[in-house]
C-alpha positions as CSV (number, residue, x, y, z in Angstrom):
1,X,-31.5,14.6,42.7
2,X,-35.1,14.4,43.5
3,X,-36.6,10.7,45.2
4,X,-38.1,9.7,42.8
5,X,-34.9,9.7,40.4
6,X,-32.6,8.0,43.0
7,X,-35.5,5.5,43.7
8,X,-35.7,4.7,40.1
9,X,-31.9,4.6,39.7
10,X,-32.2,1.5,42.1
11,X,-34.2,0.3,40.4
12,X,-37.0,0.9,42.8
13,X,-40.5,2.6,42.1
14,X,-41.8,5.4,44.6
15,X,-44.2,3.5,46.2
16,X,-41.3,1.1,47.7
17,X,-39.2,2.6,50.0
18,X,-36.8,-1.7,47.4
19,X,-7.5,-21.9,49.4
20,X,-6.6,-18.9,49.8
21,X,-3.7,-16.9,51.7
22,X,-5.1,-14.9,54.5
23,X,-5.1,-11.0,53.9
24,X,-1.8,-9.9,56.1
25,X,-4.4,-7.5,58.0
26,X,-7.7,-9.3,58.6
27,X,-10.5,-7.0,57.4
28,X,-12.5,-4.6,59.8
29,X,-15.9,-6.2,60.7
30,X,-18.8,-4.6,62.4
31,X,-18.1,-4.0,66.0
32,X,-20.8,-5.4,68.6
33,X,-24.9,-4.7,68.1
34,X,-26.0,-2.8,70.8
35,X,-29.4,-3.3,72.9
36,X,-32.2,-0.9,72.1
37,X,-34.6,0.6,74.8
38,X,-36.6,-2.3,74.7
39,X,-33.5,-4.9,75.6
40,X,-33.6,-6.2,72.1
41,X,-30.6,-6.5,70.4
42,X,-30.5,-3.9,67.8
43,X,-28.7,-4.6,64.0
44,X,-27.0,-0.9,64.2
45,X,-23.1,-1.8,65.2
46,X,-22.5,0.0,68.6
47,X,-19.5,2.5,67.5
48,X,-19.1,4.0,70.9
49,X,-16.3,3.5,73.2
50,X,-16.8,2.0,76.3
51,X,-15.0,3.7,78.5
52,X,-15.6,7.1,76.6
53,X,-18.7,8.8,78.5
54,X,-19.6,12.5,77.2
55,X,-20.8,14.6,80.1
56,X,-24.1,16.3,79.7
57,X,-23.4,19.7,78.4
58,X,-24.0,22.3,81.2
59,X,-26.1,25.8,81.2
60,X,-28.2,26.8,78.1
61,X,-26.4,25.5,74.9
62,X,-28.2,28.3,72.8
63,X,-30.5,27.4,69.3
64,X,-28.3,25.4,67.3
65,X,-28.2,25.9,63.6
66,X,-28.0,23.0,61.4
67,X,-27.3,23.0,58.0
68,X,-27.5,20.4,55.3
69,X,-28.7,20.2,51.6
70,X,-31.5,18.6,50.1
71,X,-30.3,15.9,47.4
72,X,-28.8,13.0,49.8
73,X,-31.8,10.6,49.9
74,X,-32.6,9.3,52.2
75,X,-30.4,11.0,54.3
76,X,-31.7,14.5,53.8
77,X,-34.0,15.2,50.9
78,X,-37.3,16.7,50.0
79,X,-40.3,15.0,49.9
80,X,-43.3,15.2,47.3
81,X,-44.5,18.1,49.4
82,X,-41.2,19.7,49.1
83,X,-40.7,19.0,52.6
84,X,-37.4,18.8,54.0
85,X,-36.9,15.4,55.3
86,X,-34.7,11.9,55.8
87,X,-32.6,10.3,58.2
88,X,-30.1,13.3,59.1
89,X,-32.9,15.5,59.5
90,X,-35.2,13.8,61.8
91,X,-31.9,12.8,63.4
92,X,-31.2,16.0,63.9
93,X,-34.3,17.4,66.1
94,X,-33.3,14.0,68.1
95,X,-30.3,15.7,69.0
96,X,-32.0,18.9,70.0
97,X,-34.6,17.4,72.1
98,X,-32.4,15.3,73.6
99,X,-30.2,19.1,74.4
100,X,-33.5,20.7,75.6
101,X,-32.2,23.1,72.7
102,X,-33.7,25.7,70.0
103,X,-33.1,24.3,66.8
104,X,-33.4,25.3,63.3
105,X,-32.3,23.1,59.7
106,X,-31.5,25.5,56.8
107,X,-31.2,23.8,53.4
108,X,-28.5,25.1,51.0
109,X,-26.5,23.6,48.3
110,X,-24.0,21.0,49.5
111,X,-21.0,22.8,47.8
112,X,-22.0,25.9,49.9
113,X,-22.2,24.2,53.1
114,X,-18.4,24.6,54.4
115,X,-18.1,28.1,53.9
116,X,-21.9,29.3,55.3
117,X,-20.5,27.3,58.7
118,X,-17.2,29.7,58.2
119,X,-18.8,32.7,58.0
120,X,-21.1,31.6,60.8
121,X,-24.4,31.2,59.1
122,X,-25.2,27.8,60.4
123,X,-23.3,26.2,63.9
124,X,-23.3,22.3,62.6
125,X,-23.5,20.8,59.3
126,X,-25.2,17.1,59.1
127,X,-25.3,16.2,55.5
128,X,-22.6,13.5,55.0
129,X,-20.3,15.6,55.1
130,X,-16.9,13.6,54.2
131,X,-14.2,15.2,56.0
132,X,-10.9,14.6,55.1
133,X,-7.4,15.7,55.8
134,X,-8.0,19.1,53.5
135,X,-11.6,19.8,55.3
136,X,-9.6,18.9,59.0
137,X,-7.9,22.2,58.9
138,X,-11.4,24.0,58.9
139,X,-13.6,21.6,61.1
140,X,-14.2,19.3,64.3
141,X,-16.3,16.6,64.3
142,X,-18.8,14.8,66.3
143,X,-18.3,11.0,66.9
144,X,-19.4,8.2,64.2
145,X,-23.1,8.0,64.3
146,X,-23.6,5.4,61.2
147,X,-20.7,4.7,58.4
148,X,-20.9,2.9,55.0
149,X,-19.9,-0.1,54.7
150,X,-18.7,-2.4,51.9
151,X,-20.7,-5.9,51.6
152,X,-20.6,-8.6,49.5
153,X,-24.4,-9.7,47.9
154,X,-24.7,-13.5,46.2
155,X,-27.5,-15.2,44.5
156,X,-30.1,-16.3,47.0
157,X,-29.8,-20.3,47.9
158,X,-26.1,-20.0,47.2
159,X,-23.6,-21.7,49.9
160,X,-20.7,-19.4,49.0
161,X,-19.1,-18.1,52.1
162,X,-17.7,-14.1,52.1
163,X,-14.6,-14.3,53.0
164,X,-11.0,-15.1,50.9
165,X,-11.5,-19.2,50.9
166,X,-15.4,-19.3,49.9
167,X,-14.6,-16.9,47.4
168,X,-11.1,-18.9,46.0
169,X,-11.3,-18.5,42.2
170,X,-15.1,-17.1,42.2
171,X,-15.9,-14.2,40.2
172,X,-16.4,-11.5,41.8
173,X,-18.1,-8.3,40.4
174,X,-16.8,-4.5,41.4
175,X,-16.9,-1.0,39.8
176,X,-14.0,0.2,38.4
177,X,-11.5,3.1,40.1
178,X,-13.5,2.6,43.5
179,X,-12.6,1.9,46.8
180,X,-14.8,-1.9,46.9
181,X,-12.5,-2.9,43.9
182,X,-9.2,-2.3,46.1
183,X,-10.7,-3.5,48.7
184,X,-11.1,-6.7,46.9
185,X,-8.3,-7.1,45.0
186,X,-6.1,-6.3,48.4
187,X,-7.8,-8.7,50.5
188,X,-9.4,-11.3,48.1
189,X,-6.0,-11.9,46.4
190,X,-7.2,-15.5,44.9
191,X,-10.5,-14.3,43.3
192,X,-11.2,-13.5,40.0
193,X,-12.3,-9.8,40.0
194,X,-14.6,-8.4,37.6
195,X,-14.7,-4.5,37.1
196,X,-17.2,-2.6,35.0
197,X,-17.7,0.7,34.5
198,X,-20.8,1.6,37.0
199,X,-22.9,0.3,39.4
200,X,-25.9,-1.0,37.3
201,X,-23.6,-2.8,35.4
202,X,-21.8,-4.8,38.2
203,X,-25.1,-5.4,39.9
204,X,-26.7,-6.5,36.5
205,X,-23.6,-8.9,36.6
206,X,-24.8,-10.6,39.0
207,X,-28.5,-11.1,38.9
208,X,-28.3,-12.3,35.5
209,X,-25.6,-15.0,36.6
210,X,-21.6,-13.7,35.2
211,X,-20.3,-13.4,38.2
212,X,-20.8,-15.3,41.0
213,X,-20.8,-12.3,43.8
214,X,-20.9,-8.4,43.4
215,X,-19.1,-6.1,46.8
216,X,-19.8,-2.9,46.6
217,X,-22.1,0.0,49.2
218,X,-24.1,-1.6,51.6
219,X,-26.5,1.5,51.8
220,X,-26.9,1.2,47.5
221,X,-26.9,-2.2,48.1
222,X,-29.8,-2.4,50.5
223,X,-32.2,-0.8,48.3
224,X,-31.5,-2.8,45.0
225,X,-31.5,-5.9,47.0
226,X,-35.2,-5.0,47.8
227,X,-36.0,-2.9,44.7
228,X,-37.6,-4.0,41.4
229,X,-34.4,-3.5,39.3
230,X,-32.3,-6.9,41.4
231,X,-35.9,-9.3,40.6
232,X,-35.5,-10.8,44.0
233,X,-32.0,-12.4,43.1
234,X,-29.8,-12.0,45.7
235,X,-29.0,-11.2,49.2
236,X,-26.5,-10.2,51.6
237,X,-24.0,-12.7,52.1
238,X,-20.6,-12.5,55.0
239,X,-20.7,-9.5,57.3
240,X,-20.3,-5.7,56.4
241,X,-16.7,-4.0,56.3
242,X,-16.0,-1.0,57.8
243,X,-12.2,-0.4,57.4
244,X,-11.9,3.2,57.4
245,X,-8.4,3.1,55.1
246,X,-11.1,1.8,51.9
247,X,-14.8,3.2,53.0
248,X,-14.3,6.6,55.3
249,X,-14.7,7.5,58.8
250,X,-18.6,7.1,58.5
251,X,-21.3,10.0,59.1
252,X,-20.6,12.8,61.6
253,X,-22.0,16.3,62.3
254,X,-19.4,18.6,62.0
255,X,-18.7,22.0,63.3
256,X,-16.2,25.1,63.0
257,X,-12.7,23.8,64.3
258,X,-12.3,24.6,67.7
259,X,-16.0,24.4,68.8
260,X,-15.2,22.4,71.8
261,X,-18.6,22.7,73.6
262,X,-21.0,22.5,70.9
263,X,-19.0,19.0,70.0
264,X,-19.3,17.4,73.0
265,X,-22.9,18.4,73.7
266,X,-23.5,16.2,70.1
267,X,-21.2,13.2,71.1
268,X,-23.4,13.3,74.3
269,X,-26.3,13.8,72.6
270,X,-25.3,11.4,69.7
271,X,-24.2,8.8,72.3
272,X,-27.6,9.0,74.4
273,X,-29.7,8.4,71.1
274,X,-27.6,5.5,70.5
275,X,-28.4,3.8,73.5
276,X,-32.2,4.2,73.9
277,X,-32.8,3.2,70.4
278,X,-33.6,6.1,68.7
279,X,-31.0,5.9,66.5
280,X,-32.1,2.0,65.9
281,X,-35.6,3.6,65.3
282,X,-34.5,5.7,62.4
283,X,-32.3,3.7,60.7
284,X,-34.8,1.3,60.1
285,X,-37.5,4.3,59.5
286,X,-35.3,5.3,56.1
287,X,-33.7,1.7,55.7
288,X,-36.5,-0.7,55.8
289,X,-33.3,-3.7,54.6
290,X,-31.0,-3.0,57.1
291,X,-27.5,-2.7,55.8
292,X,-25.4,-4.3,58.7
């Protein structure tokens, strides 16, 4: 998918880049923001443990090979220039200035991505790569660097609250078969959901008034709330949800399973671009409506 045609399926144009029992398990919030270089609090959730401290890799790490594909925008994409760009990119020479390392990015289809890093035509693959227990077998992973949470959007001016009581016997609008309408109907037990067949439809829901809230991606979310398609309805409402049991264990840069060193010269790399702000920096460079 080109940017223009994921723009303009959020509705967005190119030049815009738009009483109630309480669950059993209260729902995963966003862990603590994190200070930037600057000592300003920064809206990108600290995911890092504490007491976890990567140690800077030692000796010459060697070029690193990336690999990604080009039709994730605006993670990794091409530009009108047929450029290779977006947030993984960029994110990726972070990581290699921050190793003093050779790096190179090699494009390929996404379905081809697994077994290029197999047959060791590339050394890390940062395309949003969801690895589950199937793809575990095959591959390590880096440490969380940014995830995708679920978030509820209401009409702007409204005084509903996000969480199981605000929402007692509201409508709620979700897409069908996906993990935001479990997520609901697990832990909003009271509400009244809503599920339609696709995106457009749910969100359309709510802008023109059915429903009274729509949860669904935070990352789709953030450009529709901004984009031409919402008319300035609505906004986020409650905090973002990151249980990983309903939305994944977030974006990581994987590598061939049992690449020990190259992994922790990313978590330490990952972890030091965290804290200075450069991962603040290009979130908000590809996200202009933060998602958190």
């Amino acid at each position: 998918m080109r940017v223009a045609a994921f723009l303009a399926a959020l509705g967005l144009s190119t030049a815009a880049a738009q009483q109630a029992p309480a669950p059993a398990s209260p729902p995963a919030a966003a862990p603590p923001a994190q200070a930037d270089r600057q000592g300003l609090i920064s809206p990108v959730p600290n995911f890092w443990d504490p007491k976890s401290r990567p140690e800077k890799p030692a000796g010459d790490l060697g070029p690193i090979r990336f690999l990604t594909s080009g039709d994730f925008p605006p993670f990794n994409f091409l530009d009108t220039g047929g450029r290779l760009t977006g947030f993984n990119v960029d994110l990726a020479r972070a990581v290699c200035e921050e190793l003093a390392a050779a790096c190179t990015i090699q494009m390929r289809p996404f379905d081809e991505l697994v077994q290029a890093l197999s047959e060791r035509r590339g050394d890390a693959i940062i395309a949003g790569l969801s690895v589950g227990p199937e793809l575990r077998a095959k591959l390590d992973t880096s440490d969380v660097y940014l995830t995708t949470p679920g978030r509820f959007v209401a009409p702007k001016g409204s005084n509903l609250t996000a969480t199981p009581e605000g929402l007692d016997l509201r409508w709620i609008s979700v897409v069908a078969g996906t993990a935001h309408e479990a997520f609901v109907l697990d832990n909003f037990p009271r509400s009244r959901v809503v599920a339609y067949p696709n995106e457009a439809a749910a969100r359309d829901a709510l802008r023109d008034g059915t429903v009274d809230a729509h949860f669904g991606d935070a990352i789709g979310l953030s450009f529709w709330i901004a984009g031409e398609a919402s008319h300035g309805c609505c906004a986020f409402r409650g905090e973002p949800y990151l249980d990983r049991g309903y939305f994944g264990e977030g974006f990581r840069i994987a590598v061939a399973k049992g690449n020990k060193r190259l992994k922790s010269a990313l978590d330490y790399a990952l972890q030091r671009l965290s804290e200075n702000g450069t991962v603040a920096e290009l979130y908000f460079r590809y996200f202009p409506l933060g998602y958190y």
